[in-house]
mmCIF file of the C-alpha atoms, coordinates in Angstrom:
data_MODEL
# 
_entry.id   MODEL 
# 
loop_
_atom_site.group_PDB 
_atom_site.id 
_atom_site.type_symbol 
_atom_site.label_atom_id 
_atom_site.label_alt_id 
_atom_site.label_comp_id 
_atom_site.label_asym_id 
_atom_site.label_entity_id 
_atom_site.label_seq_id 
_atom_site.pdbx_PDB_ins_code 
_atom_site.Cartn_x 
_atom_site.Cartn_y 
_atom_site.Cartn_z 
_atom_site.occupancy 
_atom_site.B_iso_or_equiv 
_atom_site.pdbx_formal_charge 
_atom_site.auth_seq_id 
_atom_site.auth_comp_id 
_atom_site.auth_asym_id 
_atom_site.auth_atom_id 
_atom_site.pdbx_PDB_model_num 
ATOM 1   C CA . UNK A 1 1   ? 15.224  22.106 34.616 1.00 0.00 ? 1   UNK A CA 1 
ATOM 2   C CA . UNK A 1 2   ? 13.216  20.327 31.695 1.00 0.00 ? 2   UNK A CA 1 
ATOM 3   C CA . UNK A 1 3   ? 10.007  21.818 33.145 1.00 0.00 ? 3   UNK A CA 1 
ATOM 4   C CA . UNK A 1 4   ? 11.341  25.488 33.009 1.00 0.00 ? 4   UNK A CA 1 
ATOM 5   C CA . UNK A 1 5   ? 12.932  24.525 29.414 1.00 0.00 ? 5   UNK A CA 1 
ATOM 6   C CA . UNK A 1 6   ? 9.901   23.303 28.378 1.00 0.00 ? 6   UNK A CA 1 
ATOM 7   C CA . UNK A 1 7   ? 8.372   26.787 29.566 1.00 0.00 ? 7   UNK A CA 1 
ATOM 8   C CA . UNK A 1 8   ? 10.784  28.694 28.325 1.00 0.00 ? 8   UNK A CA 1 
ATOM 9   C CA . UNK A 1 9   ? 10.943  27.529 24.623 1.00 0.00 ? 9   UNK A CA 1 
ATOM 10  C CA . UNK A 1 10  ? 7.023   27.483 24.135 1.00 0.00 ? 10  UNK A CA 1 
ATOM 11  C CA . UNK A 1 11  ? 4.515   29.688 23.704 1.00 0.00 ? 11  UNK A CA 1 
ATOM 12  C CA . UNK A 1 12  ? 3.714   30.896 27.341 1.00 0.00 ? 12  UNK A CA 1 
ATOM 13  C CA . UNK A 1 13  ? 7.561   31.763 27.727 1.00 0.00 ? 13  UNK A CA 1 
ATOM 14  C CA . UNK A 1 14  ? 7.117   35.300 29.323 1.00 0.00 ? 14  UNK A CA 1 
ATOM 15  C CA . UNK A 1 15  ? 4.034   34.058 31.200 1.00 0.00 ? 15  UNK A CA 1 
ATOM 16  C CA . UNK A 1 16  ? 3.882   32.972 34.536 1.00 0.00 ? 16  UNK A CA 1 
ATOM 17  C CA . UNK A 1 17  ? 5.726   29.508 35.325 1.00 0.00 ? 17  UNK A CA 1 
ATOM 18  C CA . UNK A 1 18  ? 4.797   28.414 39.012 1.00 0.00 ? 18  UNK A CA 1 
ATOM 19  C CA . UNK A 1 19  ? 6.167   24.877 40.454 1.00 0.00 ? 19  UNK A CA 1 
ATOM 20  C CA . UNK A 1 20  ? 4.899   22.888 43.189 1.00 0.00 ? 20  UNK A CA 1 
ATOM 21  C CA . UNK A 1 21  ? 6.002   20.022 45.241 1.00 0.00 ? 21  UNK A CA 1 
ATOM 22  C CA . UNK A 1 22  ? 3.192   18.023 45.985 1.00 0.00 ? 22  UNK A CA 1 
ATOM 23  C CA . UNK A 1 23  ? 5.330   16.224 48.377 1.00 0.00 ? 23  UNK A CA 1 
ATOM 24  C CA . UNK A 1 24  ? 6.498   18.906 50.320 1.00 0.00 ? 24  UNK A CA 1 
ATOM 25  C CA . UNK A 1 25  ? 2.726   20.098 51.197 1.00 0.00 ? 25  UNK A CA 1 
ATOM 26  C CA . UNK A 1 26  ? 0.809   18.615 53.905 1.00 0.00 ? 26  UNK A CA 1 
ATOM 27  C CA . UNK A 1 27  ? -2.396  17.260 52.649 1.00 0.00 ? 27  UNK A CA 1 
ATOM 28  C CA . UNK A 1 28  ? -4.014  19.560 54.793 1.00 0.00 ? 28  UNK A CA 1 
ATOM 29  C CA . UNK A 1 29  ? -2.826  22.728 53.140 1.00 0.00 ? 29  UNK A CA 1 
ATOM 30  C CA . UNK A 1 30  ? -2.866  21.430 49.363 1.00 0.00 ? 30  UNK A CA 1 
ATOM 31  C CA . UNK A 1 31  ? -6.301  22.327 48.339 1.00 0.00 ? 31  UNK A CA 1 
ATOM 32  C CA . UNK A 1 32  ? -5.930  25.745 49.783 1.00 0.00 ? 32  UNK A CA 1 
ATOM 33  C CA . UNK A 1 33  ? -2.236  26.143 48.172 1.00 0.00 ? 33  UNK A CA 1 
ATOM 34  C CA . UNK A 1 34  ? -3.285  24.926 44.408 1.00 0.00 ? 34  UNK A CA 1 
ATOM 35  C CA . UNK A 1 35  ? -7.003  26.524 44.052 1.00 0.00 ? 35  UNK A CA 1 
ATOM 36  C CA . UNK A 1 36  ? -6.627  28.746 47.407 1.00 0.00 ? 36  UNK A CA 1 
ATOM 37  C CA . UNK A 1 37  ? -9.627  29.440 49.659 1.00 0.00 ? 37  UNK A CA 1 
ATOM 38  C CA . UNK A 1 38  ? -11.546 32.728 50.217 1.00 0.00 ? 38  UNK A CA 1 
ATOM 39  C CA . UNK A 1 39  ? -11.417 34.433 53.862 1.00 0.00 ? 39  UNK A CA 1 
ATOM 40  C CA . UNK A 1 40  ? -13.505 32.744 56.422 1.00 0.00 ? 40  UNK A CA 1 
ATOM 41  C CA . UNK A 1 41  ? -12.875 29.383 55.127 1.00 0.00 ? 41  UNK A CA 1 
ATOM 42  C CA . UNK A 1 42  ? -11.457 27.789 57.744 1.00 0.00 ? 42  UNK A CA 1 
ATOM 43  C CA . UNK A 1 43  ? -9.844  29.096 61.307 1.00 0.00 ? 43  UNK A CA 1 
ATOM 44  C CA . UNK A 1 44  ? -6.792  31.507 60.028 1.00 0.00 ? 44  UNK A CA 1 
ATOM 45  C CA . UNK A 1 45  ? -8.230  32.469 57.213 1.00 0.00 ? 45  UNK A CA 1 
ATOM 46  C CA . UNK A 1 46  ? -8.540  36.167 57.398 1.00 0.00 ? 46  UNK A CA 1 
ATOM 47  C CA . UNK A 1 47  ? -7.287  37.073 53.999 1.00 0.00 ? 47  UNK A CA 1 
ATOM 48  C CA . UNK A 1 48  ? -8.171  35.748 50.364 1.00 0.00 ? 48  UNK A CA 1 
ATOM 49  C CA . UNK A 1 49  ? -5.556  33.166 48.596 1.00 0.00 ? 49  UNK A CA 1 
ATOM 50  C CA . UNK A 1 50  ? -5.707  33.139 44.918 1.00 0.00 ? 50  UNK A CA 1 
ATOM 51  C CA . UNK A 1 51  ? -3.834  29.407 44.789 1.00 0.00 ? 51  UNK A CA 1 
ATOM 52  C CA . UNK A 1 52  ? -0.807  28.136 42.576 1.00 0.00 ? 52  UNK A CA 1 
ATOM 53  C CA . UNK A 1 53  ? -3.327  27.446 39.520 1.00 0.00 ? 53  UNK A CA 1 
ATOM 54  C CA . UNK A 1 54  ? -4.621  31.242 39.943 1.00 0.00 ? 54  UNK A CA 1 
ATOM 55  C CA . UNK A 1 55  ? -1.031  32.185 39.831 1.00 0.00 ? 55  UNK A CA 1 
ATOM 56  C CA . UNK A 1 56  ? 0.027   30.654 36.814 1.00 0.00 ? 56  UNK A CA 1 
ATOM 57  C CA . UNK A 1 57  ? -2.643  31.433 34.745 1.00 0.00 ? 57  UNK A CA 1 
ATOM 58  C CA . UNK A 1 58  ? -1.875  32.140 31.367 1.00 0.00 ? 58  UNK A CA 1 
ATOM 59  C CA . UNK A 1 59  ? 1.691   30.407 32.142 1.00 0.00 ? 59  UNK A CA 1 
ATOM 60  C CA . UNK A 1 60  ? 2.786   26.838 33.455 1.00 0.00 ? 60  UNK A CA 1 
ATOM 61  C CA . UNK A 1 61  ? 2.099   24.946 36.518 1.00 0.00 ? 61  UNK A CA 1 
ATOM 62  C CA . UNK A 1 62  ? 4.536   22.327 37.061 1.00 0.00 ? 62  UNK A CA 1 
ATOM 63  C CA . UNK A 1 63  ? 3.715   20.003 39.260 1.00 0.00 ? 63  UNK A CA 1 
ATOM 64  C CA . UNK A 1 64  ? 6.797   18.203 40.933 1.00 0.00 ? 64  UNK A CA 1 
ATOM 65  C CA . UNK A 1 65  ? 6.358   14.780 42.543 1.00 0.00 ? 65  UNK A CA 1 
ATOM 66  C CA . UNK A 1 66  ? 2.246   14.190 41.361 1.00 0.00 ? 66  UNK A CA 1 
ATOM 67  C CA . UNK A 1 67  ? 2.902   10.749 42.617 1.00 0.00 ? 67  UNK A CA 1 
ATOM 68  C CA . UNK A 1 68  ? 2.677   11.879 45.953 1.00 0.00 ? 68  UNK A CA 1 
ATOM 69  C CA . UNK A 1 69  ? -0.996  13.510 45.517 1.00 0.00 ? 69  UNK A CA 1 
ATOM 70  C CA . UNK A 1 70  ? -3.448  12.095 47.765 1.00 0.00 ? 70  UNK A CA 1 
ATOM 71  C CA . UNK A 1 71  ? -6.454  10.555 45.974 1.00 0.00 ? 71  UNK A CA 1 
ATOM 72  C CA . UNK A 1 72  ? -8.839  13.062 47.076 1.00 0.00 ? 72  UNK A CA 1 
ATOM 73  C CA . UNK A 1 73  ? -6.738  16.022 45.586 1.00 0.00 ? 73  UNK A CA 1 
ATOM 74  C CA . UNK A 1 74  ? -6.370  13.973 42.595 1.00 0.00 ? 74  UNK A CA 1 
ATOM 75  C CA . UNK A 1 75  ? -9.486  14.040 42.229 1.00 0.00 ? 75  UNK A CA 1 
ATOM 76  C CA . UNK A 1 76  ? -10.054 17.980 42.718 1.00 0.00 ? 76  UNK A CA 1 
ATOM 77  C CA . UNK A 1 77  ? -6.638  18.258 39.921 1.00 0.00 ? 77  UNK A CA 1 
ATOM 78  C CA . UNK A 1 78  ? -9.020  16.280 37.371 1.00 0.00 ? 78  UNK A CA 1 
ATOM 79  C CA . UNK A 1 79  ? -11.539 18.444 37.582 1.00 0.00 ? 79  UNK A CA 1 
ATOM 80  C CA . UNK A 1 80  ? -9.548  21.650 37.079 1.00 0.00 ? 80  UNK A CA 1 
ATOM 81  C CA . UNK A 1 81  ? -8.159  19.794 33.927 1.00 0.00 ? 81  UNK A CA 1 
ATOM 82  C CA . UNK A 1 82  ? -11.478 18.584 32.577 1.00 0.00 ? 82  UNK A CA 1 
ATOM 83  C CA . UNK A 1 83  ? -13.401 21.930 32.907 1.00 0.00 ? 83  UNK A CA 1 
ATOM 84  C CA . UNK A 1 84  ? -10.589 24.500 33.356 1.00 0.00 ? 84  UNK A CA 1 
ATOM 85  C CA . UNK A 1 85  ? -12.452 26.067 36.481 1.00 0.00 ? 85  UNK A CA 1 
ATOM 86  C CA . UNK A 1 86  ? -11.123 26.208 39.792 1.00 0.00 ? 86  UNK A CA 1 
ATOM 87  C CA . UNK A 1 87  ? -12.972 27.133 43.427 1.00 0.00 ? 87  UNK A CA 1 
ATOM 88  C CA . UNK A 1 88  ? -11.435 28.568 45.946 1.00 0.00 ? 88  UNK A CA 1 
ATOM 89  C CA . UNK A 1 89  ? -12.009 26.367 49.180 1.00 0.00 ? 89  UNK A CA 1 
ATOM 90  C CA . UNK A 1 90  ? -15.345 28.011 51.150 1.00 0.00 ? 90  UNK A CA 1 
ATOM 91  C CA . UNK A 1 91  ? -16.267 29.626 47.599 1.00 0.00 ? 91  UNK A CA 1 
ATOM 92  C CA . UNK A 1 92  ? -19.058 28.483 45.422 1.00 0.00 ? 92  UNK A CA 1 
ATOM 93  C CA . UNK A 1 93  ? -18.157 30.672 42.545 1.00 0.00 ? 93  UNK A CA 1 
ATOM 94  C CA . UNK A 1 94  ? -15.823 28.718 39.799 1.00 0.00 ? 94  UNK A CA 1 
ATOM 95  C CA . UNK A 1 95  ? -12.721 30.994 38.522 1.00 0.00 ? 95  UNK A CA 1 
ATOM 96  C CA . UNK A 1 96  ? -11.463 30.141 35.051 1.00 0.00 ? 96  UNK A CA 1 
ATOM 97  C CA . UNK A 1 97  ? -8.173  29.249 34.671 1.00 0.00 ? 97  UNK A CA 1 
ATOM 98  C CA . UNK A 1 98  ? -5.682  29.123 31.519 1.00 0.00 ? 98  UNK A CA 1 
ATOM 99  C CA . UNK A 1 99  ? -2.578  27.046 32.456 1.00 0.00 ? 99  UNK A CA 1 
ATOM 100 C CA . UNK A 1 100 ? -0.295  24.414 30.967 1.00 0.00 ? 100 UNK A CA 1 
ATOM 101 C CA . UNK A 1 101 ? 0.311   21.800 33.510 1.00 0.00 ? 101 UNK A CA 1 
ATOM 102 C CA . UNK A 1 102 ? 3.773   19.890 33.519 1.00 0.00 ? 102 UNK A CA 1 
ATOM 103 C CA . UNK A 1 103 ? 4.388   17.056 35.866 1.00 0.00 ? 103 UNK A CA 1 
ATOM 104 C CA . UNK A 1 104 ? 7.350   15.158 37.047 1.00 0.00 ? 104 UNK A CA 1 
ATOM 105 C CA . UNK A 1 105 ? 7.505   12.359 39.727 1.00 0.00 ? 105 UNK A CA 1 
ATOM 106 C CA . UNK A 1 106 ? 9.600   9.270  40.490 1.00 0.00 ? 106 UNK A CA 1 
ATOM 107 C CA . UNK A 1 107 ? 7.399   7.035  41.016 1.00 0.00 ? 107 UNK A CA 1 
ATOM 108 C CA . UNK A 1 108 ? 5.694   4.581  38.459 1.00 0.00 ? 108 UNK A CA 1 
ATOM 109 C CA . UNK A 1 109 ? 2.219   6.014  37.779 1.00 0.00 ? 109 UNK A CA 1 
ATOM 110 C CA . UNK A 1 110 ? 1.219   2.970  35.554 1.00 0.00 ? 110 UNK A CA 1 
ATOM 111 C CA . UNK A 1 111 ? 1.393   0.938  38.544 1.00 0.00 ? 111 UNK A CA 1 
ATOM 112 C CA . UNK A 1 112 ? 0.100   2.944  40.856 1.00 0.00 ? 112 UNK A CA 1 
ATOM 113 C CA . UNK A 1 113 ? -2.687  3.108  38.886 1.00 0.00 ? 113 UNK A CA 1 
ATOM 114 C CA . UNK A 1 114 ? -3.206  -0.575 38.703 1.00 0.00 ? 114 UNK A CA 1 
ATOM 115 C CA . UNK A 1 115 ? -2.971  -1.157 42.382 1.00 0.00 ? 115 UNK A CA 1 
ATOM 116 C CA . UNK A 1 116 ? -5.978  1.714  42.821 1.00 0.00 ? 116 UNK A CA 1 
ATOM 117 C CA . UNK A 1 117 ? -3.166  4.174  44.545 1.00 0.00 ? 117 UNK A CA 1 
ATOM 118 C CA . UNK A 1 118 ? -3.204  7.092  41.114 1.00 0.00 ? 118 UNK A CA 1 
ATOM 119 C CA . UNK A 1 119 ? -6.340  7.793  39.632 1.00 0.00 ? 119 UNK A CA 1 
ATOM 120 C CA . UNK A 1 120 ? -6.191  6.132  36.114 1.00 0.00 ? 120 UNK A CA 1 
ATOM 121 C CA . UNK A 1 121 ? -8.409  9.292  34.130 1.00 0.00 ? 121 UNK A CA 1 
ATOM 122 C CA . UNK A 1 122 ? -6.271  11.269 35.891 1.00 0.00 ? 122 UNK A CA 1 
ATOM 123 C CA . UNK A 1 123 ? -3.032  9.499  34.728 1.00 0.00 ? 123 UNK A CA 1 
ATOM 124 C CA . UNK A 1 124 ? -4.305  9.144  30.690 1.00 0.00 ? 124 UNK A CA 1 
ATOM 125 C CA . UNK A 1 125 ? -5.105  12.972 31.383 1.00 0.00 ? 125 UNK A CA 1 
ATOM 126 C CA . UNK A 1 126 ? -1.512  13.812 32.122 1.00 0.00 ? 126 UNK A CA 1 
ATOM 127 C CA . UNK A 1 127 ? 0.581   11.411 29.924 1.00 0.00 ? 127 UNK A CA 1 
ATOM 128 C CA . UNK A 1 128 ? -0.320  13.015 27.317 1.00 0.00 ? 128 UNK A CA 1 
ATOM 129 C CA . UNK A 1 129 ? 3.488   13.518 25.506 1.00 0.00 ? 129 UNK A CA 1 
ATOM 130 C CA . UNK A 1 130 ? 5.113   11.498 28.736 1.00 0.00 ? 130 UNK A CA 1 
ATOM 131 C CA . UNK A 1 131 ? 9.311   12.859 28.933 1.00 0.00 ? 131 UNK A CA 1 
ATOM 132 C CA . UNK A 1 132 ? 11.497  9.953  30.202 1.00 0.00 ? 132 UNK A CA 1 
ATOM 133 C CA . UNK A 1 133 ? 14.466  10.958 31.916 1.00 0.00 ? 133 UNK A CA 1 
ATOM 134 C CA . UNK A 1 134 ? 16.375  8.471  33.239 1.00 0.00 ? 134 UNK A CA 1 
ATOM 135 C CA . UNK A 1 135 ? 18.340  8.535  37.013 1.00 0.00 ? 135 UNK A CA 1 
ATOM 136 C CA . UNK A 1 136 ? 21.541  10.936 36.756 1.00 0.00 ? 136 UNK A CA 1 
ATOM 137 C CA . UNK A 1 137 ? 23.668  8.229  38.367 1.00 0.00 ? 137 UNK A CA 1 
ATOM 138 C CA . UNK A 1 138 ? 22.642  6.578  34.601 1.00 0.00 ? 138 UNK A CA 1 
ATOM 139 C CA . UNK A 1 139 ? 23.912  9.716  32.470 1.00 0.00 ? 139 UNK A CA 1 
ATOM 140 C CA . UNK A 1 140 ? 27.060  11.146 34.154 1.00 0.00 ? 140 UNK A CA 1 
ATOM 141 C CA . UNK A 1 141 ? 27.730  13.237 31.554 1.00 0.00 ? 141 UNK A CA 1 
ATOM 142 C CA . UNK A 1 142 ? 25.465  15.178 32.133 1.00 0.00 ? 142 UNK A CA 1 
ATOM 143 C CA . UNK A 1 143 ? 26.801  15.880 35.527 1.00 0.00 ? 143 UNK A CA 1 
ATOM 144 C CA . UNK A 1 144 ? 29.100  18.664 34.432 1.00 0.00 ? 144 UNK A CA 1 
ATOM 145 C CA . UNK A 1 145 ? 26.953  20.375 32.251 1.00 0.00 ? 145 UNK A CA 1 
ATOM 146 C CA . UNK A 1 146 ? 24.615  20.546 35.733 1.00 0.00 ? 146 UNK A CA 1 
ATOM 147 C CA . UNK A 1 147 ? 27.730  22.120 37.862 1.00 0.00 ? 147 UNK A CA 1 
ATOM 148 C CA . UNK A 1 148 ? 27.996  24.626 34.915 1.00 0.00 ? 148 UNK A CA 1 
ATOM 149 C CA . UNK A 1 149 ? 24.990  25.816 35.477 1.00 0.00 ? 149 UNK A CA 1 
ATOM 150 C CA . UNK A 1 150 ? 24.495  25.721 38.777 1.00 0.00 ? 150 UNK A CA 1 
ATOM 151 C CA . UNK A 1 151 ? 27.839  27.501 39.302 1.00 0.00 ? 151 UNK A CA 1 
ATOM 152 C CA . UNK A 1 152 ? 26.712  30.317 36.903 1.00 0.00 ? 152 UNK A CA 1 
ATOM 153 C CA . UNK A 1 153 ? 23.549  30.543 38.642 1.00 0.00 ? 153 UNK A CA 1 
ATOM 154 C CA . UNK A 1 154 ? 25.257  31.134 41.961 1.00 0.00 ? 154 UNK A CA 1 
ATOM 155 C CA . UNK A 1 155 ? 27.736  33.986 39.999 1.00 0.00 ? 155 UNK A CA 1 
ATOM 156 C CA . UNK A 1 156 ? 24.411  34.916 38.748 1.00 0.00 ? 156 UNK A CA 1 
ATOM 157 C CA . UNK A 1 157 ? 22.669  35.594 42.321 1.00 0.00 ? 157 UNK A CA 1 
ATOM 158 C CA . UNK A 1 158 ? 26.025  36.372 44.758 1.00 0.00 ? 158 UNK A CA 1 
ATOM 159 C CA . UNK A 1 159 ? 27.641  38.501 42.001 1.00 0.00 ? 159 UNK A CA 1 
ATOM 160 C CA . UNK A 1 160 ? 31.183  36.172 41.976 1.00 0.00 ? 160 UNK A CA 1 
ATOM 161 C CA . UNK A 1 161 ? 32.934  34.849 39.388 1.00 0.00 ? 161 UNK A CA 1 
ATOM 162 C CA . UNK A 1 162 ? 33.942  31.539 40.018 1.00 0.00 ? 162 UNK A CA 1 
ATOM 163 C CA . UNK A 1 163 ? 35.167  29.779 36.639 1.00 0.00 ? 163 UNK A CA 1 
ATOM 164 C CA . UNK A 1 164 ? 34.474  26.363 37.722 1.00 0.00 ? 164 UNK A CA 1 
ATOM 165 C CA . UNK A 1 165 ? 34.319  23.306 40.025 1.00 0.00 ? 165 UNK A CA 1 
ATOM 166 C CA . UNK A 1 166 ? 37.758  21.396 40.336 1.00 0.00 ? 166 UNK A CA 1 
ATOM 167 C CA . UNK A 1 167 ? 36.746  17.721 39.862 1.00 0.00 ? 167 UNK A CA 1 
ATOM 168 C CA . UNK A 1 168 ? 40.458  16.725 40.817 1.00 0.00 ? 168 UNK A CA 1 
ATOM 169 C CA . UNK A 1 169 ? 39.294  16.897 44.945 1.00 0.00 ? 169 UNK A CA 1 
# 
């Protein structure tokens, strides 16, 4: 929700915003899905993939669970962010890219970095104006304003009107 606030009230609002959990890709697919791969590069690839970065261009990447990158992709994500190119896996040729990357994980960077398990350029590269939000079960206030809007979004999508969630039950 901060990520696509952040998007929203800034200057690429109306430009692409594309998220990613890193955790949720196997390590084996996450070059191809951020900087995607041209056809031929590997067995199955019979089409072109632009990639995530490709697809926000212009827009927002956020980046959910960075954390969880493997150090070898970190690597390849420090690159992008030092020289703003990305290449396609199997591709020589660089592709510019324009994006504004926003990351969010739950694990303590600062000390993954000191144990040698999060690249520490990488980490000064993307703590640049660091957002802490503290665990929900430590601001349960906010937990209505999240049913609010998670109940309009489902009125939103199915077309209901449900006025609210009873919190006597």
């Amino acid at each position: 929700l901060i990520a696509r606030a952040l998007h929203d009230s800034g200057p690429r609002r109306g430009r692409p915003f594309v998220a990613v959990n890193c955790a949720a890709i196997p390590d084996t697919l996450l070059e191809t899905e951020l900087f995607g791969h041209v056809r031929g590069a590997f067995t199955g690839a019979t089409a072109p993939r632009s990639g995530r970065f490709a697809a926000a261009s212009g827009g927002t990447l956020f980046l959910d669970e960075v954390g969880d990158l493997p150090l070898s992709a970190q690597a390849k994500l420090l690159r992008v962010l030092e020289h703003g190119v990305v290449c396609p896996l199997g591709s020589d040729a660089e592709t510019p890219v324009d994006v504004r990357i926003v990351c969010a994980t739950h694990r303590d960077l600062e000390d993954m970095v000191a144990k040698g398990t999060f690249r520490g350029d990488l980490y000064y590269r993307l703590a640049v104006v660091p957002v802490e939000l503290p665990a929900l079960r430590d601001r349960g206030e906010d937990l209505d304003l999240l049913a609010d809007a998670a109940v309009a979004r489902a009125n939103q999508k199915t077309g209901l009107h449900v006025a609210g969630i009873d919190a006597s039950g």
